[in-house]
N, C-alpha and C positions, 0 to 999 in steps of 0.2 A: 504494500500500500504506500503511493508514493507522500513525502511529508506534508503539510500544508506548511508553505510559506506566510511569515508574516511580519510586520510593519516592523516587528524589532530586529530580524532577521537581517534586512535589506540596510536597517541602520547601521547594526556589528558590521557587516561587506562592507557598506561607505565610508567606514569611521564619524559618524555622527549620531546626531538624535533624535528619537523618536518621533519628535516635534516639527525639525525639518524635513524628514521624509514626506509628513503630513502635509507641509506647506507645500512639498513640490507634487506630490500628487492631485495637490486640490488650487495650483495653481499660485499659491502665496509666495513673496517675496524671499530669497537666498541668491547667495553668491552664486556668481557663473560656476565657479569653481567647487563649490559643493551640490550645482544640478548636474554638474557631468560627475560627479561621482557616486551621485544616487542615482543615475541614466545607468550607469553601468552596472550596479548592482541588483537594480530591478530586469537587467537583462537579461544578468547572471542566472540570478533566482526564477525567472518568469513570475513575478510578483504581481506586475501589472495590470496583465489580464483575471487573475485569481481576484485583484478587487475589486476593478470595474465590474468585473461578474457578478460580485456580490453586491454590491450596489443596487444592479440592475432588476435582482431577482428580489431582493427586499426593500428596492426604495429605500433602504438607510446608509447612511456613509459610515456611521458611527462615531463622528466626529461633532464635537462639541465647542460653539465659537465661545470664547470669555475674553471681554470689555472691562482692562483696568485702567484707572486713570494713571497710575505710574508705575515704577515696578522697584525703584529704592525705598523699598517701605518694608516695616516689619511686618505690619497687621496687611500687605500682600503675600508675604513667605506665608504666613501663617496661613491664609485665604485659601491659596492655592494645594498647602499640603492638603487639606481639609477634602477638598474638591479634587484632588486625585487621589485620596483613600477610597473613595467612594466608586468613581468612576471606572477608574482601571480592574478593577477585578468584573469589571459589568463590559469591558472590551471596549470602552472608549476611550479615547484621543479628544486630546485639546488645542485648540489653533489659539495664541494669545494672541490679542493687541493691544496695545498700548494711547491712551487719548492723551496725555501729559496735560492731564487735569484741563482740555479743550472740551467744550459742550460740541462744536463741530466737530472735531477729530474722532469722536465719542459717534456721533450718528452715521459716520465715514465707515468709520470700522464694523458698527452693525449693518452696512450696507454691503461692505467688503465678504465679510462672514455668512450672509445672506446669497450671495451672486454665486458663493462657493459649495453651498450646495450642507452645509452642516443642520444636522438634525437639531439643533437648538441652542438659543444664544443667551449666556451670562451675563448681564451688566453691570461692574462694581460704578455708577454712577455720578456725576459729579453736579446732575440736576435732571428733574423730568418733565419734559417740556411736552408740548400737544402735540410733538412730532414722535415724540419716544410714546405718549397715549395712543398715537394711530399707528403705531406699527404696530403693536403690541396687541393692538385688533383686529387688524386687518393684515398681518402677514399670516402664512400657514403654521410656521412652524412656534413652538412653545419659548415664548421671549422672560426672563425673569428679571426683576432691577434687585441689587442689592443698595443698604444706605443712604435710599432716601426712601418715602413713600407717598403715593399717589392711589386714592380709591378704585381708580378705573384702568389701573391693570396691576398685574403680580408682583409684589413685593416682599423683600425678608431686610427687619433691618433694626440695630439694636433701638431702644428706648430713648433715646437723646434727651428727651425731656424729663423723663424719670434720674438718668444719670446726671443730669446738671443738678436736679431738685435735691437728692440725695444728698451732693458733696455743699450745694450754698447752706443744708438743715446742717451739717457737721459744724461746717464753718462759724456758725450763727453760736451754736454751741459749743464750738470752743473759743467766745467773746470776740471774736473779728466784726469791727464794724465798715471798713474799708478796705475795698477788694481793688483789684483790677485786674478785666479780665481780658485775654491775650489771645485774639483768636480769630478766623477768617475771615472773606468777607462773607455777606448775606448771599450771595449767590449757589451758595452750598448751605441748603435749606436745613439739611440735620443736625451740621457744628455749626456755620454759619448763624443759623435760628435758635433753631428748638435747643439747644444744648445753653446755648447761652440764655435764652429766656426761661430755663426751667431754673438754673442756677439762679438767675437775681430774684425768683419768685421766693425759692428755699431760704434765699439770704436775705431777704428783706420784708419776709411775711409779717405781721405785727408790729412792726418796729418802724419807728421813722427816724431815726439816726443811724441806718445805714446806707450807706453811698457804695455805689458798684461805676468803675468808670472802664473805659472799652481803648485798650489798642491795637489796632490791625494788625496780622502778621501773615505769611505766610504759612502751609503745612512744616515747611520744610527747617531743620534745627537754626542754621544761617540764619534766617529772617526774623526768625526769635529773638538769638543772639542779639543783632544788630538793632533788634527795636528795645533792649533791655533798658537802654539809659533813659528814653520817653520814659519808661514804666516806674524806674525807679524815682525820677521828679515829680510823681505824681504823691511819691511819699506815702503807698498803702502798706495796710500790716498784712497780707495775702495776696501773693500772685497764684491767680488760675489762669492754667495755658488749658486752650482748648482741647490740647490733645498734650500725650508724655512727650512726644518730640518736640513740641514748642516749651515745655518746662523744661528741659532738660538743657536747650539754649540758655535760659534764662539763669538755670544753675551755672552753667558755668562761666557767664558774664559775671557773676555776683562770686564766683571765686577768682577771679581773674583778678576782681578788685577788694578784694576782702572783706566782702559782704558777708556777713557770718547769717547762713539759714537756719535753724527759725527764729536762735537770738534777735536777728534786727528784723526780718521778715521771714515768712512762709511762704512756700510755695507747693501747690499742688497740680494735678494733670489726670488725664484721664486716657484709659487704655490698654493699663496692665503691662507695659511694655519689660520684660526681663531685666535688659538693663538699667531700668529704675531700681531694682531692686538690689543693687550692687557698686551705685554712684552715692557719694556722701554728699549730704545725708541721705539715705534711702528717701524713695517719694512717694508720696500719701497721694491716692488716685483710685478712679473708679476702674476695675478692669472689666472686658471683656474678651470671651473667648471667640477668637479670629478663627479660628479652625474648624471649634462648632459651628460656626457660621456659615463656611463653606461646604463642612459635609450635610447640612441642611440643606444648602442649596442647591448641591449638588443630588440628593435625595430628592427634593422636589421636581428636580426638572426629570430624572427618569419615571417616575410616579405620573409625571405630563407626557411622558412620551409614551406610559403603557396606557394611559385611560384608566389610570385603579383611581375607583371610587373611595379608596379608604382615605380617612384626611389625614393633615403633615401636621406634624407639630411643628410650628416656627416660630413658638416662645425664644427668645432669646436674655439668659440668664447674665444679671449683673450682679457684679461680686466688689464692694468695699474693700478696700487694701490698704489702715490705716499703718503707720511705717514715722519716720521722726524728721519729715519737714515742714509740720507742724507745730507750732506752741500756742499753748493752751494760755489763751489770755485773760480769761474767765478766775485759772486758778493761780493765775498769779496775782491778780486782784482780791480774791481771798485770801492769801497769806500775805499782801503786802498789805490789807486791812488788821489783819489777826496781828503785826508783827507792832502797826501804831495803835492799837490798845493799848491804855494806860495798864500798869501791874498792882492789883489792889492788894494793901500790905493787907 
């Protein structure tokens, strides 16, 4: 019985990756230089025809497009292991693109992915416009957006407003009455928005003598960094980076100039990022699990491709991870009351 050839076969013969084979059979973007050497090995192996055949008799590629907005990111490592623990043991392959956080590049690529012929397309989103609504109803195949959400088509995407609400009740409680928060623009509706408006709600429920002030940054650690010195003239007792990579800038502007964390300020983030756990002082932040996230979404979209009636769970759990960039202002004002009590003989 002769072997079946397959897609990892043809990569071991070219010396490359799975991923490329994928691209050149479905027509995506690679070097001259690595399609004559998947030309020759799908030669070697007669690969070619064994998949077009299958194609043709099942109408599926088995290939799966997924839409990230960038690919230096941790909570995309994570995205992705997720969504190919899931995948690959179910025989699919995944075509990435990349939008580099463009809402155009973003629609380009779901168009790209679409032309190619993929049984269904992932989008980690960077906004959802009425053009991402109508494809999502009127293309054939099963479209998912991760990270943001919209009623009028499929979505999985963490709580943004619950996590913001969470860490401003913390804040509130551990005596902070002046924040600033350090984080995208509005054009990115889940941190841009909802994260930041669930935080000033948490922080300033009851109370009118607290002040929340806003400065712009980028996702990326740089922009943080470089917007730390605005933040720091604004003279709050808590910085919140809208996400760990933006606090984690902001750390180490404030060590760079011997800003001692949480003595003169705190700072916290949100994310769960590993290496918050391991930079001084560790960072107090909301985490989520990037992985779960994927192999959820990755579970839903075969669930969409078999027609099973059974539903998905796409709860998505958030987990507190108090840690010491914190200080508790609350209780330093009880003992610095306790300490000016007079002593009765």
């Amino acid at each position: 019985m002769e072997q079946k050839v397959t897609i990892k076969d043809v990569a071991e013969l070219a010396g490359v990756s799975k991923s490329t084979v994928s691209r050149y059979l479905n027509n995506g973007y690679i070097s001259v230089e690595k399609q004559e050497k998947v030309r020759r090995a799908i030669e070697e192996t007669g690969f070619q025809s064994n998949f077009f055949a299958k194609r043709l008799k099942t109408r599926e590629s088995k290939l799966i497009g997924i839409v990230l907005p960038r690919m230096d990111s941790v909570t995309v490592g994570k995205l992705l292991a997720g969504i190919t623990r899931v995948l690959e043991p179910e025989g699919y392959q995944s075509i990435l693109l990349v939008s580099q956080l463009s809402e155009e590049k973003e629609l380009e690529s779901m168009q790209k992915l679409q032309q190619q012929g993929v049984d269904a397309i992932l989008v980690d989103s960077v906004g959802i416009t009425a053009e991402h609504v109508r494809r999502a109803q009127e293309w054939s195949l099963p479209i998912l957006y991760l990270g943001q959400q919209n009623p009028e088509v499929r979505c999985l995407k963490i709580d943004d407003a619950a996590a913001g609400h969470r860490m401003g009740v913390y804040l509130k409680q551990m005596g902070h009455k002046h924040a600033v928060f350090a984080g995208v623009t509005e054009s990115d509706e889940a941190v841009g928005i909802e994260r930041k408006e669930g935080f000033i709600a948490g922080f300033c429920e009851g109370r009118e003598d607290a002040r929340v002030d806003f400065v712009e940054t980028g996702f990326d650690f740089l922009s943080a960094y470089n917007q730390a010195e605005e933040i720091r003239k604004l003279a709050p007792t808590v910085v919140v980076g809208a996400t760990d990579n933006i606090s984690l800038g902001i750390l180490r502007y404030f060590h760079e100039r011997s800003v001692k964390v949480p003595e003169e300020i705190s700072v916290v983030g949100f994310g769960g990022y590993e290496v918050g756990a391991v930079v001084y002082p560790a960072l107090t932040t909301v985490s989520f699990d990037y992985e779960l996230m994927g192999m959820k979404a990755a579970s839903y979209l075969l669930h969409l491709l078999r027609q099973d009636d059974n539903e998905t769970n796409l709860d998505m759990p958030l987990t507190f991870v108090e840690r010491e960039s914190v200080r508790n202002l609350l209780e330093d004002y009880v003992q610095g009351q306790a300490v000016a009590m007079p002593v009765m003989a």
